[in-house]
N, C-alpha and C positions, 0 to 999 in steps of 0.2 A: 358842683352843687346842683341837686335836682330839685323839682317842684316847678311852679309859675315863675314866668321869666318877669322883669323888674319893669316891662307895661303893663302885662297882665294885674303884677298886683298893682302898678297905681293906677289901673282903671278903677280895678275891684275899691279901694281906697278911695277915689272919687266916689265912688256910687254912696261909702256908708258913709262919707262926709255931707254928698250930699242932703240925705237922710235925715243927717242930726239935723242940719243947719234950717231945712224945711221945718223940723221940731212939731207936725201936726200929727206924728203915731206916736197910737199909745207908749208909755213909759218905757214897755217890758220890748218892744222894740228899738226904743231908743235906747236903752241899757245895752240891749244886743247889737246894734249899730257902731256903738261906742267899743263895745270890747271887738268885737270884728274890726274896726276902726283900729285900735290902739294893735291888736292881732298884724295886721297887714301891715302898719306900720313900722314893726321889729323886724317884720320877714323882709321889706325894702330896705332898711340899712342893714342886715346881713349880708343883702347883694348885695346894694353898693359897696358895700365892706369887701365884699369876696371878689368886685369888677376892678376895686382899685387897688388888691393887692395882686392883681393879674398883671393888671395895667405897669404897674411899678416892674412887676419881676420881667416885663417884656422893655420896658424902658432901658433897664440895667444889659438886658442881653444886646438892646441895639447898639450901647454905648462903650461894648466889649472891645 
């Protein structure tokens, strides 16, 4: 899987969380934070997704 690795984007993730949660920019910001926000959120559990079916298929190899 390519793109930002799964610090990257929960940095990127903190940043628009913190964003909402300050809640003092304007709307059209805060709209974009939120979908940036809920954005970055899909792309993290894809990794996790993708770290823990690696995980698993390394498990089963060790237990060979």
């Amino acid at each position: 899987m390519s793109g930002p690795d799964l610090d990257e984007l929960l940095a990127e993730l903190e940043k628009s969380i913190a964003k909402l949660a300050v809640g003092t920019a304007p709307l059209d910001q805060l709209i974009t934070a939120h979908q940036r926000a809920i954005s970055l959120l899909a792309q993290a559990q894809a990794r996790l997704a993708d770290l823990k079916s690696r995980a698993e298929q390394a498990a089963e190899l060790l237990t060979e």
